[in-house]
C-alpha positions as CSV (number, residue, x, y, z in Angstrom):
1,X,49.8,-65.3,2.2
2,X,46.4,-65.4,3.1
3,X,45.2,-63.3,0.6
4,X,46.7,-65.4,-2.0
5,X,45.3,-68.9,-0.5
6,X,41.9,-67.2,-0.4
7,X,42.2,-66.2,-4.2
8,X,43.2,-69.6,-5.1
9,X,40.6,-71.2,-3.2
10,X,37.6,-68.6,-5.0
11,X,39.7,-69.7,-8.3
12,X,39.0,-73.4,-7.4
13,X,35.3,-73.2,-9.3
14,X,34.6,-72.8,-12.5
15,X,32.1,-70.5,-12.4
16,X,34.4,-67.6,-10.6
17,X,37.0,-68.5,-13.2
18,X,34.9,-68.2,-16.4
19,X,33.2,-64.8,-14.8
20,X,37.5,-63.5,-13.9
21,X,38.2,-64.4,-17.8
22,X,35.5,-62.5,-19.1
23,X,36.3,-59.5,-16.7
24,X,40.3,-59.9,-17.4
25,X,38.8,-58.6,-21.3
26,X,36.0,-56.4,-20.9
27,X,33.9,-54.4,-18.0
28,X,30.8,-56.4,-17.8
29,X,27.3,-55.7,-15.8
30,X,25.6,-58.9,-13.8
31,X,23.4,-58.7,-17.0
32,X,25.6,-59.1,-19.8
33,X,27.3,-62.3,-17.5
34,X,24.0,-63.4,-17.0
35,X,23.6,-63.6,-20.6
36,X,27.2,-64.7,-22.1
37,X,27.5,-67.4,-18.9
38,X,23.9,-69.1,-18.6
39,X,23.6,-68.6,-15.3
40,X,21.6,-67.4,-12.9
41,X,21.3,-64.1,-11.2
42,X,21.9,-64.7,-7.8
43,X,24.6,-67.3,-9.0
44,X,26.7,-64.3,-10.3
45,X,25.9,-61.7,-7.6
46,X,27.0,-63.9,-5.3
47,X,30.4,-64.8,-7.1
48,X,31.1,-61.5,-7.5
49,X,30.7,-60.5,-4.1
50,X,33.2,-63.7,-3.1
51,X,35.7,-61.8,-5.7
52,X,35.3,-58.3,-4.8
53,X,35.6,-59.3,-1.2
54,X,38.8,-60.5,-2.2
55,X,40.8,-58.0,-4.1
56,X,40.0,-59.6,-7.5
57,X,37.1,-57.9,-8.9
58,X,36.0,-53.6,-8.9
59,X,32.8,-52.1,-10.5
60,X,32.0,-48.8,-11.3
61,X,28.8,-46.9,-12.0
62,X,28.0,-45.8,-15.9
63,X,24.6,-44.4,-15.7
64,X,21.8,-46.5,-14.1
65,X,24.4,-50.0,-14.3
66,X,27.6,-51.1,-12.5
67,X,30.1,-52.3,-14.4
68,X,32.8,-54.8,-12.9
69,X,36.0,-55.2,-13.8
70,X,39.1,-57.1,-12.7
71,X,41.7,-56.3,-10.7
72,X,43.7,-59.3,-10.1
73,X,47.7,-59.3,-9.8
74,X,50.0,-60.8,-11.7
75,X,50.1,-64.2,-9.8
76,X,46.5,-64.7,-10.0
77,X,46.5,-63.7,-14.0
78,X,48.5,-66.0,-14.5
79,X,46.7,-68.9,-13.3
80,X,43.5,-67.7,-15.2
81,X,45.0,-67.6,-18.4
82,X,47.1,-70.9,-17.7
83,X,43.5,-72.8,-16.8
84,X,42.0,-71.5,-19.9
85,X,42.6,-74.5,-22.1
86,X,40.9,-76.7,-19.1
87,X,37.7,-74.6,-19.4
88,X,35.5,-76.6,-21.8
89,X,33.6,-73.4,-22.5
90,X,36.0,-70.8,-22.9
91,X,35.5,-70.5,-26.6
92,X,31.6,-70.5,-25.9
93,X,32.5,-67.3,-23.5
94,X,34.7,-65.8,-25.5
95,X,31.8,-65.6,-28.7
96,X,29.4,-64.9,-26.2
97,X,31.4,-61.7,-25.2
98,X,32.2,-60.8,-28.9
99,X,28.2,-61.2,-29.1
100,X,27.4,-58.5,-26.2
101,X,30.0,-55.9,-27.3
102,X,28.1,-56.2,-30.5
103,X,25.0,-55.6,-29.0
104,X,26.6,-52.5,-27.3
105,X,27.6,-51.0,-30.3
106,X,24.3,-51.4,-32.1
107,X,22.4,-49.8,-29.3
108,X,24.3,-47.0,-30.1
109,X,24.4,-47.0,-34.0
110,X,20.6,-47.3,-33.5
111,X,20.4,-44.2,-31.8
112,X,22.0,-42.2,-34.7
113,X,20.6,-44.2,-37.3
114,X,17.1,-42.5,-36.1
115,X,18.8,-39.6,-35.9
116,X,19.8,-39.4,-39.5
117,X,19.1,-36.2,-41.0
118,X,17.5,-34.1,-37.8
119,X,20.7,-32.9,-36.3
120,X,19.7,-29.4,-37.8
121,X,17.1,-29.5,-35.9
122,X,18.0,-31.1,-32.9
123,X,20.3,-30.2,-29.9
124,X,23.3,-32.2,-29.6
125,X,25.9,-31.0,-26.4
126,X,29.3,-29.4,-27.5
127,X,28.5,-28.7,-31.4
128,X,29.0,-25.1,-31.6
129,X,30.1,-22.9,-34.1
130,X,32.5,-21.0,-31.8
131,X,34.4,-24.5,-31.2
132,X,34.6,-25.6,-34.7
133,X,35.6,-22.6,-35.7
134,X,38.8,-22.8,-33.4
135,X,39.9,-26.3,-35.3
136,X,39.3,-24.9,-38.8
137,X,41.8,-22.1,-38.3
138,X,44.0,-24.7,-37.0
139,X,44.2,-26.8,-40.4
140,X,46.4,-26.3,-43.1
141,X,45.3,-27.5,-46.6
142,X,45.8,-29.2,-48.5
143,X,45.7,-32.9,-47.0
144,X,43.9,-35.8,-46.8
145,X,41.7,-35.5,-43.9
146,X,39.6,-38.8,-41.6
147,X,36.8,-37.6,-39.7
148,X,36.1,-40.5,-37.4
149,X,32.6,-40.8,-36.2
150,X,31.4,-38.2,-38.8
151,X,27.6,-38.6,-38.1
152,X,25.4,-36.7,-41.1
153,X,28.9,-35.1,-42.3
154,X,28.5,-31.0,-42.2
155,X,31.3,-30.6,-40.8
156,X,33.3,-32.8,-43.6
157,X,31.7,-31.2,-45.9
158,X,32.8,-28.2,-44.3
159,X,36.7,-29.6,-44.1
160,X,36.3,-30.5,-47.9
161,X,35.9,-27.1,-49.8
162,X,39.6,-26.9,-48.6
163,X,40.9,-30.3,-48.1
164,X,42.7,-32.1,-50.5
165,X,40.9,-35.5,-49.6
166,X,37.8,-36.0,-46.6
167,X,37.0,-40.1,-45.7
168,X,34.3,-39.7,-43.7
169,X,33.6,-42.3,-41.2
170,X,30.6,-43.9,-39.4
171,X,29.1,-46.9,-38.3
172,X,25.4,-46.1,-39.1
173,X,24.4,-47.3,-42.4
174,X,21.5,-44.2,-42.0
175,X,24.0,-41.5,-41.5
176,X,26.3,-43.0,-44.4
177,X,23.8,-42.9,-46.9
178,X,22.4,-39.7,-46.0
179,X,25.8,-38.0,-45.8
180,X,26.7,-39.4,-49.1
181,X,22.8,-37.7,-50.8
182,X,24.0,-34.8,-49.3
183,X,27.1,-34.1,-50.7
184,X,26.1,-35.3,-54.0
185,X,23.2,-32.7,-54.0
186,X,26.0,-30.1,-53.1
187,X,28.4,-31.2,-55.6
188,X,31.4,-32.0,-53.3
189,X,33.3,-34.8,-55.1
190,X,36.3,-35.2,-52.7
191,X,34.5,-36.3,-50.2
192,X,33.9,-40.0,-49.5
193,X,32.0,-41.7,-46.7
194,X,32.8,-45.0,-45.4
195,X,30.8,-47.4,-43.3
196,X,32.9,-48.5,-40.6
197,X,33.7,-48.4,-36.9
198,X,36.0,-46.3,-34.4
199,X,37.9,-48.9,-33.4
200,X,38.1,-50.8,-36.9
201,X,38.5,-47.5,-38.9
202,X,38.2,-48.9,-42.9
203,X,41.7,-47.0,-44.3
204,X,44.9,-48.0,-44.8
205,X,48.4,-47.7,-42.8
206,X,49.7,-44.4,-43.1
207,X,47.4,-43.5,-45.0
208,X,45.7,-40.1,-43.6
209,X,47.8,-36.5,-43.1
210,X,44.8,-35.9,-40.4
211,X,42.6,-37.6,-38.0
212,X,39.6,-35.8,-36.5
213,X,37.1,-37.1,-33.6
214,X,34.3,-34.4,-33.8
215,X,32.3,-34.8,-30.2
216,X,32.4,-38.8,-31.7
217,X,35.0,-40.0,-29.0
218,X,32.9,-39.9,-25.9
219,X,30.8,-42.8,-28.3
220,X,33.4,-45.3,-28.6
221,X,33.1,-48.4,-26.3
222,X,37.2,-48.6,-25.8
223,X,38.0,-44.9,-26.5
224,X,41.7,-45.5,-26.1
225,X,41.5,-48.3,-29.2
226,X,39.7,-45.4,-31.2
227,X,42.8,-43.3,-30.7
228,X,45.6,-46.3,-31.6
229,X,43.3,-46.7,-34.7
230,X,44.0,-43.1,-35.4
231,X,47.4,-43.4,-35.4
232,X,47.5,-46.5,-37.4
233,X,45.7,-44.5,-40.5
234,X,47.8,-41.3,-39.5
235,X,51.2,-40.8,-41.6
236,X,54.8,-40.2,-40.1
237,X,54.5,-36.7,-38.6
238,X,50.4,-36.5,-39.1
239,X,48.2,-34.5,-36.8
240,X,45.4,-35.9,-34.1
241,X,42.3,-33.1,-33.7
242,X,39.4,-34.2,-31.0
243,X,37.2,-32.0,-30.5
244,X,34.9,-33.6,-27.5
245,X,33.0,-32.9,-24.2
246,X,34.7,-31.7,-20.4
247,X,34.4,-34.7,-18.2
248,X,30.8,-33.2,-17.0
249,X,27.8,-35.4,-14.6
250,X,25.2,-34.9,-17.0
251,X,24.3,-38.9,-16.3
252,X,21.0,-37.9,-18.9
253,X,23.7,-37.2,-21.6
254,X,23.5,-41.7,-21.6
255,X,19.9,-41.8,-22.5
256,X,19.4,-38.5,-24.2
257,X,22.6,-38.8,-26.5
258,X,23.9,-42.5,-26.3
259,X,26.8,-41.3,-24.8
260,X,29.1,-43.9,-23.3
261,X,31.7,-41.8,-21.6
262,X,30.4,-38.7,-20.2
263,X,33.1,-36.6,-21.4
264,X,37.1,-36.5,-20.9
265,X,39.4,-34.3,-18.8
266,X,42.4,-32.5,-19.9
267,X,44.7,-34.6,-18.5
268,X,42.6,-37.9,-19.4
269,X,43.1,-36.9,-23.1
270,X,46.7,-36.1,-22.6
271,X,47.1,-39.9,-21.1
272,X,45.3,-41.6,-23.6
273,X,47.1,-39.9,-26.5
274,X,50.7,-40.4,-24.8
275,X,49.5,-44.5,-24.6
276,X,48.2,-44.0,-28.0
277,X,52.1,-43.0,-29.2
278,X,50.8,-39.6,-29.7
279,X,52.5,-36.4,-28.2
280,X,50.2,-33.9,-27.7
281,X,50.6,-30.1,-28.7
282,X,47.9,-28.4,-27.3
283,X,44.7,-29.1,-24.9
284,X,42.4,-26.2,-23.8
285,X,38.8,-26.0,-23.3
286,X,37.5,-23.7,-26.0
287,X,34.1,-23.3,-25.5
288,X,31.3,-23.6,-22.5
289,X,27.8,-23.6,-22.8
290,X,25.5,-20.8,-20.9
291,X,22.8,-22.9,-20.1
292,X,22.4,-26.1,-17.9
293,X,24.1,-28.5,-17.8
294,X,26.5,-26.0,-19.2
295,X,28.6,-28.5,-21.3
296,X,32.3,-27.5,-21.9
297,X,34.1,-27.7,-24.8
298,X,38.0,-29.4,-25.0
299,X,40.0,-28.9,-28.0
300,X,43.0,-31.4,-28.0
301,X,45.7,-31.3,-30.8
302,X,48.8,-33.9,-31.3
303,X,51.2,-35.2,-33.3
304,X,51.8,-38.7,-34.5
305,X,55.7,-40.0,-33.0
């Protein structure tokens, strides 16, 4: 009982109930509250501390920030979504949120944007040959194949001297156009790039035999949307390939890469596929690095229910 009068006495300001609305949608830093509330720094720090001191709010470390999050039961949830129409600037919060997840994104298209056309020439952690090799024997032509997060596109054009169909997908303008030049120049005409996000992949229902996430997952903001987006596009009975990094604690991989996750574990894959409706056929690490940080390599194949 106490613990509830306490919540409902923190939930008795406005301030504490807007930050707990943004927090029931998205992990937020004091920053990016600072910026979607209008409030002060010390303002927010202090709220938070109320919350986490009482059971409502967590945070995490990604990289050099700490992200909250909310943690509330099903009592207190209630409450915050029943006192949303009182909250005169609850729409103003919720655009302001829809603004900073924007913002998030672009730092990351921006990143590959100036990447555009150097990944030959440039490092990037888990792209070896030995890996991709391991999915190519795994395919069986012909089909219409979705790499998601297909970057500069070698390895759709790869996929495409054998595929019925390749829709490559990216959300950096840079990397669309410069894929597109590039398999024009090679004369591969089933194979289309499309501008377009992870999350909000640009395809039809049913409309894909395969979805691929070539070391592209680790970039999504919500990786677990990414994957219910793949098997929206998938058909009946279609097959999920992710190819992506080893949970590693490479914390330069955020910086050096843009990475947003630093990487994914076996059985994290395996969770986020079963929530994802998919049932997974095989997960084994198939590939690990001989230098530092010595990245590894998981290969993760399932099957749309």
């Amino acid at each position: 009982m106490a613990s509830l009068l306490k919540s409902l006495k923190l939930l008795g300001d406005e301030s504490r109930l807007r930050i707990l609305r943004l927090l029931m949608q998205e992990e937020l830093s004091v920053a990016e509250l600072q910026e979607i509330l209008g409030m002060g720094q010390s303002r927010i720090s202090m709220s938070l501390a109320q919350l986490k001191q009482a059971g409502l709010v967590d945070l995490r470390k990604s990289g050099q920030k700490h992200l909250y999050r909310y943690t509330g039961d099903a009592t207190v949830t209630n409450l915050i979504e029943q006192s949303t129409e009182e909250i005169p600037e609850s729409s103003e919060d919720d655009s302001g949120l829809k603004l900073t997840l924007k913002k998030r994104k672009d730092r990351v298209r921006a990143y590959f944007d100036e990447l555009a056309g150097r990944f030959g020439r440039h490092y990037v952690p888990g792209r070896s040959w030995k890996a991709l090799a391991e999915l190519l024997l795994k395919l069986l032509p012909p089909m219409t194949i979705v790499d998601i997060g297909a970057g500069e596109g070698s390895l759709s054009m790869l996929l495409a001297q054998s595929a019925e169909r390749v829709i490559a997908v990216d959300n950096s303008e840079q990397m669309v156009a410069y894929g597109r030049d590039a398999a024009f120049k090679a004369g591969i005409r089933n194979l289309e790039y499309r501008l377009g996000d992870l999350e909000e992949l640009p395809l039809e229902d049913a409309s894909v035999d395969l979805a691929l996430f070539s070391q592209s997952l680790h970039h999504a903001i919500h990786p677990q949307n990414a994957l219910k987006e793949a098997h929206r596009v998938l058909k009946p009975g279609g097959k999920l390939f992710i190819l992506d990094l080893n949970r590693h604690n490479f914390e330069e991989a955020r910086e050096l890469y843009a990475d947003l996750w630093l990487g994914f574990s076996q059985v994290e894959l395996s969770d986020m596929m079963r929530k994802a409706k998919f049932r997974a056929q095989d997960i084994a690490v198939v590939h690990r690095e001989e230098e530092s940080p010595y990245f590894e390599t998981v290969l993760a194949i399932a099957d749309k229910l």
